[in-house]
C-alpha positions in Angstrom: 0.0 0.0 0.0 1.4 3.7 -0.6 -0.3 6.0 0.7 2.2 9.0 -0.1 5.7 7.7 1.0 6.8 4.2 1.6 5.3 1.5 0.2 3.8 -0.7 2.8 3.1 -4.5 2.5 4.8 -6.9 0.3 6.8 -4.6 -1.1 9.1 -4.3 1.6 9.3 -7.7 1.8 13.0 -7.8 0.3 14.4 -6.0 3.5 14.2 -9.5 5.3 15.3 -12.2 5.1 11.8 -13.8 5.5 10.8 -16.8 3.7 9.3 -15.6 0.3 6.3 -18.7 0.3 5.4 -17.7 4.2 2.9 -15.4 5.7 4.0 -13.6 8.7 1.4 -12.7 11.3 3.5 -13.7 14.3 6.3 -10.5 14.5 5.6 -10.3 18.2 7.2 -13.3 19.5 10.5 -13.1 18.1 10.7 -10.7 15.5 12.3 -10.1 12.9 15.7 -8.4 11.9 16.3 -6.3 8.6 19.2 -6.8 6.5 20.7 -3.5 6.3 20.8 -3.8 10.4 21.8 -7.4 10.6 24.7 -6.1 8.0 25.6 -3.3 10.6 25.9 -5.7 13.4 28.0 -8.1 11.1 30.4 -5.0 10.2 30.7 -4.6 14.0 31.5 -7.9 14.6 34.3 -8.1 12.2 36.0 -4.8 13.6 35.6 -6.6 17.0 37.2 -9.6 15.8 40.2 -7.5 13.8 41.4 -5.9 16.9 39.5 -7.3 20.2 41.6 -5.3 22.6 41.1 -2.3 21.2 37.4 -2.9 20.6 36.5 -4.0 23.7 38.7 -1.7 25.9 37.3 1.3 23.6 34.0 0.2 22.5 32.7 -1.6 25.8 34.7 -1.7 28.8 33.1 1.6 31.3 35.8 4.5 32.0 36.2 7.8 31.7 35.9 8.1 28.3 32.6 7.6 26.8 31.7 4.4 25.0 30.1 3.5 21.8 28.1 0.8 24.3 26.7 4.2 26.0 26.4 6.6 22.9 24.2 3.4 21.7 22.1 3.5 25.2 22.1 7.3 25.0 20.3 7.2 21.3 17.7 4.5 22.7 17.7 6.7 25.6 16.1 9.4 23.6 14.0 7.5 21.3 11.9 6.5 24.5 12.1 9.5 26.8 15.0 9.0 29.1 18.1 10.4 29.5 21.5 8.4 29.0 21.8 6.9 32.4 18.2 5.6 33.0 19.1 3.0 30.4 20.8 -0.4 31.3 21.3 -2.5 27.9 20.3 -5.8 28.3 20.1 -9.2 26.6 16.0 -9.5 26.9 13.3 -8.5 29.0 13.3 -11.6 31.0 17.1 -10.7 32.0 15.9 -7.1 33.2 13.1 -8.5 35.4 15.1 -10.7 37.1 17.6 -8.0 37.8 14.6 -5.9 39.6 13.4 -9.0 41.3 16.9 -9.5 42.4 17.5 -5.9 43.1 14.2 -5.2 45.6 13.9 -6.4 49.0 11.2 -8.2 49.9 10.4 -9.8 53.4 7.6 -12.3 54.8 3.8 -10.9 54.6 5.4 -8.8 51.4 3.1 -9.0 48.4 3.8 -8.7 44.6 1.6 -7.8 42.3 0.7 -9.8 38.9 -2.6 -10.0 36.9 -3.7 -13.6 35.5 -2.3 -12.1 31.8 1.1 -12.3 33.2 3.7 -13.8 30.5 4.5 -17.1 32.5 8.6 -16.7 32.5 7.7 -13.3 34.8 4.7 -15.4 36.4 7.7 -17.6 37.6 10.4 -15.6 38.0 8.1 -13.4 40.4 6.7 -17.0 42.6 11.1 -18.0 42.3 11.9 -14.5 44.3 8.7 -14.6 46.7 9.5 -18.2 47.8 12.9 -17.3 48.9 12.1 -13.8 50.9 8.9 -15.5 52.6 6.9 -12.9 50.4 3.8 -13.8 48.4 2.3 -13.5 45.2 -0.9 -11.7 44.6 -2.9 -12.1 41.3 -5.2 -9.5 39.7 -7.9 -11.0 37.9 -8.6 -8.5 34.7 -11.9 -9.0 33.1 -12.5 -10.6 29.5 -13.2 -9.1 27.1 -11.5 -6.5 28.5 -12.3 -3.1 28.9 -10.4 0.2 30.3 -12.6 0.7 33.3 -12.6 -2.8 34.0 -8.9 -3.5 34.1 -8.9 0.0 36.1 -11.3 -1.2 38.4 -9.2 -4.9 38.6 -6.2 -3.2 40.1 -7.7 -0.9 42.3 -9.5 -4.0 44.2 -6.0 -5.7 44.1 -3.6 -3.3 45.3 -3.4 -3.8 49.1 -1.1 -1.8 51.7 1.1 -4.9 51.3 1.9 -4.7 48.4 5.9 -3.7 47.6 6.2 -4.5 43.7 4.0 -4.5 41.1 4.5 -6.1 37.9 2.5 -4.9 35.1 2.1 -5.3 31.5 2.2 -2.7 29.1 0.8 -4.9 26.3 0.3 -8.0 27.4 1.5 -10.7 25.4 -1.1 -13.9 24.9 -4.1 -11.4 25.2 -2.1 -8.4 23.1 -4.0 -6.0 25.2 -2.3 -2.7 25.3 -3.4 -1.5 29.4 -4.1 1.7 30.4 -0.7 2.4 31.9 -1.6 6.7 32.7 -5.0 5.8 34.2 -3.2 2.8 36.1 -0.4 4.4 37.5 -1.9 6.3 40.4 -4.1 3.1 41.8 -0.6 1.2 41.4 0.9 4.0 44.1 -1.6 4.7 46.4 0.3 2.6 49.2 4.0 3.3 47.9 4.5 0.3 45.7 7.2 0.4 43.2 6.2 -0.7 39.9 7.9 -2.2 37.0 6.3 -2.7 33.9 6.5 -5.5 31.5 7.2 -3.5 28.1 8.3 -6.6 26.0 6.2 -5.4 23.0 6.3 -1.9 24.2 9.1 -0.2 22.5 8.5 0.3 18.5 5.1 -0.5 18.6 3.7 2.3 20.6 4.9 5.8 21.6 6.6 5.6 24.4 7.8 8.5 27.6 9.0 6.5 30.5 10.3 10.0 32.0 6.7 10.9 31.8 5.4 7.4 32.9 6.7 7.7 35.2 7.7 3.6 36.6 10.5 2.5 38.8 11.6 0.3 36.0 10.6 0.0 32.6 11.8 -3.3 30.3 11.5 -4.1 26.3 12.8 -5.7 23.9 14.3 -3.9 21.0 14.4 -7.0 18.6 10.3 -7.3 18.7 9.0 -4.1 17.2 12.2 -1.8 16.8 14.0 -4.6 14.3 16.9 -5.1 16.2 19.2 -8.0 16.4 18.0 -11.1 18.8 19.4 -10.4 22.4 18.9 -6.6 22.5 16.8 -5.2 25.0 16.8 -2.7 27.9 15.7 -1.8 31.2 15.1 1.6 32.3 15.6 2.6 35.8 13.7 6.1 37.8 17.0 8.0 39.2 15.8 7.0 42.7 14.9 3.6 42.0 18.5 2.8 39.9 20.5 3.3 43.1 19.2 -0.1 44.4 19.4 -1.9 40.7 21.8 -4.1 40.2 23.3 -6.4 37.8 22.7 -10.0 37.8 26.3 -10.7 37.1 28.9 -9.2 39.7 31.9 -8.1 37.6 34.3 -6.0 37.7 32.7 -2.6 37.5 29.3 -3.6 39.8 31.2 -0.2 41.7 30.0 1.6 38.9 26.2 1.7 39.8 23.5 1.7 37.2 23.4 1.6 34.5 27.3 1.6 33.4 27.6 -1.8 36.0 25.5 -3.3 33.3 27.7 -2.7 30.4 30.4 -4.9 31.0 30.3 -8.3 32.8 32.7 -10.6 30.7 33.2 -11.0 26.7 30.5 -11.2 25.4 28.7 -10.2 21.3 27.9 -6.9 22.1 27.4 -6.3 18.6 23.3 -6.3 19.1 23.6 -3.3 21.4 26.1 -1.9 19.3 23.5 -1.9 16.2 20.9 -0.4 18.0 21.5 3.5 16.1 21.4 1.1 12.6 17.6 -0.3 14.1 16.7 3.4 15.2 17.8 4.9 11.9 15.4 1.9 9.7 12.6 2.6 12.2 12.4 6.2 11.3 13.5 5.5 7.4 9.4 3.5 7.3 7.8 7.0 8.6 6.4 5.7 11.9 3.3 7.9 12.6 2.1 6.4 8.9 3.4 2.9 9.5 1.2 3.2 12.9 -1.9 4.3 10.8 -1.2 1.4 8.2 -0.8 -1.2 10.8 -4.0 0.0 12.8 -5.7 0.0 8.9 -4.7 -4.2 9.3 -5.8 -4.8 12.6 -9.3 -3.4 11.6 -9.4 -5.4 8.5 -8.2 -8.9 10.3 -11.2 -8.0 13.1 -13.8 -8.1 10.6 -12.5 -11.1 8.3 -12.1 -13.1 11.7 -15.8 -11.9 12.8 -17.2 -13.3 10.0 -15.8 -16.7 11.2 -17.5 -16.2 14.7 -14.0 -14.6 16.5 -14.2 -12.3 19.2 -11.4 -9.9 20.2 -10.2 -10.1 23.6 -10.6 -6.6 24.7 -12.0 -3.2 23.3 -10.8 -1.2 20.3 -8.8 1.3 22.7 -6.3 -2.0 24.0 -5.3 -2.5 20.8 -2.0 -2.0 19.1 -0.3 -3.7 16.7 -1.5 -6.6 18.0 -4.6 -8.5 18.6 -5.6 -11.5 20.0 -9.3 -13.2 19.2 -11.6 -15.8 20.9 -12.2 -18.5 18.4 -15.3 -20.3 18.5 -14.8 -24.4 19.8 -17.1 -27.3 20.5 -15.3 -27.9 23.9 -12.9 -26.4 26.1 -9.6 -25.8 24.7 -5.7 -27.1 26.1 -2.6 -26.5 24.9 -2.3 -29.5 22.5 -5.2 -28.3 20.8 -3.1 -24.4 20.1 -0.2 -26.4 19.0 -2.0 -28.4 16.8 -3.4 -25.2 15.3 -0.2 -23.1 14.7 1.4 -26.4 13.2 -1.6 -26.8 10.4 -1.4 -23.8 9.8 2.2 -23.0 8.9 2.6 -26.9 7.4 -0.4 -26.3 5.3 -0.5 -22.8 4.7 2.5 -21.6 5.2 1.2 -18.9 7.3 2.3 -17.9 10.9 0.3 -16.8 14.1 -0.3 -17.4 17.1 -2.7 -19.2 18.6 -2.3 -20.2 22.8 -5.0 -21.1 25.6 -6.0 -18.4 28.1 -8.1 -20.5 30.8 -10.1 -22.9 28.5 -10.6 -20.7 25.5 -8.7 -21.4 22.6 -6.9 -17.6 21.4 -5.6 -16.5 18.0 -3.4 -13.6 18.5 -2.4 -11.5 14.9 0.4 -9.3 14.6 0.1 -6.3 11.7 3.9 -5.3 11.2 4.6 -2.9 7.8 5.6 -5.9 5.8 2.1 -7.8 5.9 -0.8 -6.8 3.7 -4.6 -7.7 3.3 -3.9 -10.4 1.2 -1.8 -12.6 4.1 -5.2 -11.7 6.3 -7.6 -12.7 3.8 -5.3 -16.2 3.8 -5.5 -16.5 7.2 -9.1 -16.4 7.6 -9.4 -18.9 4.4 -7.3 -21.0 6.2 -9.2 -21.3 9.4 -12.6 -21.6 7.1 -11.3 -24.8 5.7 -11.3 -28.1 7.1 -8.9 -29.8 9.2 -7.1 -32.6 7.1 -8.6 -35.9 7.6 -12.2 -34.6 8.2 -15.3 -34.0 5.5 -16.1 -31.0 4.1 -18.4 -28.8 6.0 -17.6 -30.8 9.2 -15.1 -29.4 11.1 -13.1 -25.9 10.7 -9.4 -25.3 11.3 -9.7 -23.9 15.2 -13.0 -25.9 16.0 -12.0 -28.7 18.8 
């Protein structure tokens, strides 16, 4: 599609390395890397390897001099509303929790918040940390579909006086709900609690201000929605809450404090990190209030081609991003075996990819719009789910239908 600018859809295809025969509705689980950023990162890895002394001593290794490691945080930095030193560069989001969880102190009759939409790795990171402080978990239980007031109304009946951490989504990952972080934030504080939120798919696919946020600790991923290498992410610390964050690796420069302790903690590829400014600079080259518009443009179209199969979304039109996750009709309640059986038929007989998991006993169907996918890969997803599994007669049985 071109609307006046770039071209959207398949025409961008060629600045991946993406399968040509696939459909790719799945971006938010893993992502995927451009070439000309993947070729930046392999230029940077060749330098390292030509000199390693010098590059590492130069390029990594905290001093007095500044780094390229901290001109790369710095750039991030201002991409997402921080300055340079609220940004610690990490490998994923899971490794920036568990430096929070790690970093907090937490006692018996303690409480940490969670919601049931939780993503499972910080479900059980959080339970990991609470069983050995004597503190418990608490779960908020957000309603479904979903609604602002609702999930509003969800935490304010959670949040207790003994409550020391919450962890909260900022789009939340099986259910691709997008929360209401700026109507959240003052029922999340009302008793003192600090509060880190989950931005895994935050960073690239909405706006973000975390100086205005206004969190303890904020974590992404760069290598979802800003199209940076795999293992590049970062967690942003308040000024008053990064005096107590630490690494989870003490090395050399733990003295250092946040977020330079973070930088270096052994060799390492750093090259991800360093390749960050290449991700930032093909971002912007795709025009990002228009590649927002297009993307929203997809989600509308995939919420009407998967209502006319009998698909619900999850939550209201205002939790939506770039993401959204539906409620497909079934005979039965749905397990596990029954979403992995769907995301195999489809990509082995389609050649398409989504995302289908269980939330309680519903069988979900989450679709991610990114600038590469057009109308056309929707309109083959819902002609996949219309047809018949394999094995079954026509008319009988569709695709999602257990």
């Amino acid at each position: 599609m071109n609307d006046g600018g770039v071209e959207y859809g398949r025409a961008l295809r060629p600045l991946w390395h993406l399968a040509p025969e696939g459909r790719f509705l799945n971006h938010g689980s893993f992502g995927a890397c451009p070439r000309e950023v993947l070729a930046e990162q392999e230029r940077i890895r060749l330098v390292m390897e030509t000199q390693p002394d010098v590059f590492f001593r130069e390029s990594i290794v905290p001093g007095e001099a500044p780094t390229a490691l901290r001109a790369a945080a710095a750039a991030l930095a201002d991409f997402v509303g921080a300055m340079a030193d609220d940004i610690a560069l990490v490998e994923n989001a899971t490794a920036g929790t568990q430096a929070v969880l790690r970093s907090i102190a937490l006692a018996p009759g303690d409480e940490v918040l969670i919601t049931d939409h939780t993503y499972n790795a910080v479900r059980v990171m959080a339970e990991a940390r609470c069983a050995e402080t004597g503190a418990r978990i608490r779960v908020a239980k957000l309603p479904l579909p979903a609604t602002a007031d609702g999930i509003v109304e969800a935490f304010r009946a959670a949040v207790t006086p003994a409550v020391r951490l919450v962890i909260v989504d900022h789009i939340t990952s099986a259910t691709a709900l997008v929360l209401p972080l700026e109507r959240l934030m003052p029922e999340l504080r009302r008793f003192g609690a600090r509060v880190l939120v989950d931005g895994a798919h935050g960073v690239g696919q909405v706006p973000l201000d975390l100086t205005e946020l206004g969190a303890d600790w904020y974590v992404s991923n760069a290598h979802k929605w800003l199209f940076a290498p795999k293992g590049t992410a970062f967690l942003y610390a308040s000024p008053d809450a990064a005096r107590a964050t630490a690494p989870l690796v003490v090395s050399h420069y733990v003295g250092f404090g946040f977020p330079r302790a973070f930088d270096y903690v052994g060799t390492r590829d750093y090259t991800g990190w360093l390749a960050l400014p290449a991700a930032l600079r093909f971002y912007d080259s795709l025009q990002p209030d228009r590649a927002r518009a297009y993307r929203a443009r997809l989600i509308d179209h995939a919420t009407r081609l998967m209502a006319d199969l009998g698909a619900s979304p999850v939550g209201e039109d205002a939790l939506c991003g770039a993401m959204r996750s539906f409620v497909l009709p079934t005979r039965r309640p749905a397990t596990p075996a029954d979403a992995e059986s769907l995301m195999r038929s489809l990509w082995h007989d389609h050649r398409i990819q989504a995302m289908p998991t269980v939330f309680g006993d519903r069988l979900l169907l989450r679709v991610c719009a990114h600038v590469y996918v057009d109308e056309d890969d929707l309109a083959a997803l819902a002609s996949a789910l219309s047809k018949p599994k394999p094995g079954t007669k026509p008319g009988t049985q569709s695709n999602f239908e257990c």
